[in-house]
C-alpha positions in Angstrom: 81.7 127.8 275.2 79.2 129.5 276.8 79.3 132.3 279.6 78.4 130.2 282.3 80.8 127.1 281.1 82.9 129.9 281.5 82.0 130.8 284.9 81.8 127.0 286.2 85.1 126.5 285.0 86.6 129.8 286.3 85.6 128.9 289.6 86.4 125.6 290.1 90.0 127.1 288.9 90.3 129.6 291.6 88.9 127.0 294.2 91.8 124.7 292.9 94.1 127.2 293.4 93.4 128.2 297.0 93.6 124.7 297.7 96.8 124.8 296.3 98.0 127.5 298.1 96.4 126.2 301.5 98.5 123.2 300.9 101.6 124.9 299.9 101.4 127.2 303.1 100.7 124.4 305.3 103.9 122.4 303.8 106.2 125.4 304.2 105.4 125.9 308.5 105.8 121.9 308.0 109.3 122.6 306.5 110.1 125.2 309.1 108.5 123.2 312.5 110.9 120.4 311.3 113.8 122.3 310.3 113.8 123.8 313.7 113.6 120.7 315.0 116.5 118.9 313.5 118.5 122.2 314.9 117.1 121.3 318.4 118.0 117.3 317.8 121.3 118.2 316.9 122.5 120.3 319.5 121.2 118.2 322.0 123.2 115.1 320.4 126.1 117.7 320.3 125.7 118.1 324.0 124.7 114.4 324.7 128.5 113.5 322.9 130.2 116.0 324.9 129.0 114.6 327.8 129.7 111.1 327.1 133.4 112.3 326.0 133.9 114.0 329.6 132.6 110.5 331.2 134.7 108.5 329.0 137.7 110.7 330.0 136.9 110.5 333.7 136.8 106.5 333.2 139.7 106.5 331.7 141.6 108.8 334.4 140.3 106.9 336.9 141.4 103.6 335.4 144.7 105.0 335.2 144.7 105.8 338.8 143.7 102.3 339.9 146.1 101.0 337.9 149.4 102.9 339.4 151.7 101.4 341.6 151.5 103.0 344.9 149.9 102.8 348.6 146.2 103.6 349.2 146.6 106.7 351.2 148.6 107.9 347.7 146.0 106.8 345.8 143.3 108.4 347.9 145.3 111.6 347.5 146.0 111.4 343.6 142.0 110.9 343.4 141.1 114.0 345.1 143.3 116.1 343.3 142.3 114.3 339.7 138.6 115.1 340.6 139.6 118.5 341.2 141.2 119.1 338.1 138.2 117.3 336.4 135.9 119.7 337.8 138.0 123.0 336.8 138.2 121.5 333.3 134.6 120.7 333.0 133.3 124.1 334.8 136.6 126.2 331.9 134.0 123.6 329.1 131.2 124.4 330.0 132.0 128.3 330.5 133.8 128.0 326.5 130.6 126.3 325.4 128.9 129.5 326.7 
């Protein structure tokens, strides 16, 4: 082969493998844009499920009020303090969660 074959061919090489590493850098901050993502997606369906657990308990307390066997000024009563405690358990969560 001749010197400027040679040449040519050297060239085309390193343009090849800038190419290469242009790609390979651009797929790594893809890797790390997404991965940081996911983290993101995550913890917002962690929070999402907490959220939905706290409703589903409040559902379910208040379902349990309705359903007991006393007068409506009781009942009015047991709500208040129910909420109450709801809140105090929600505000100690959400302090933990901190």
């Amino acid at each position: 082969m001749n010197r400027d074959n040679l040449t040519s061919e050297f060239l085309a090489l390193e343009r090849k493998l800038k190419m290469l590493l242009s790609e390979h850098k651009a797929l790594k901050d893809e890797v790390k844009y997404l991965k940081n993502e996911n983290e993101e997606l995550r913890s917002s369906m962690k929070l999402k499920d907490e959220h939905l657990n706290n409703f589903q308990n409040k559902f379910k307390i208040s379902k349990l009020v309705s359903n007991l066997a006393v007068d409506q000024e009781d009942t009015v009563e047991l709500k208040q303090v129910i909420n109450e405690y709801i809140k105090e358990i929600d505000m100690c969560i959400a302090h933990l969660s901190e």
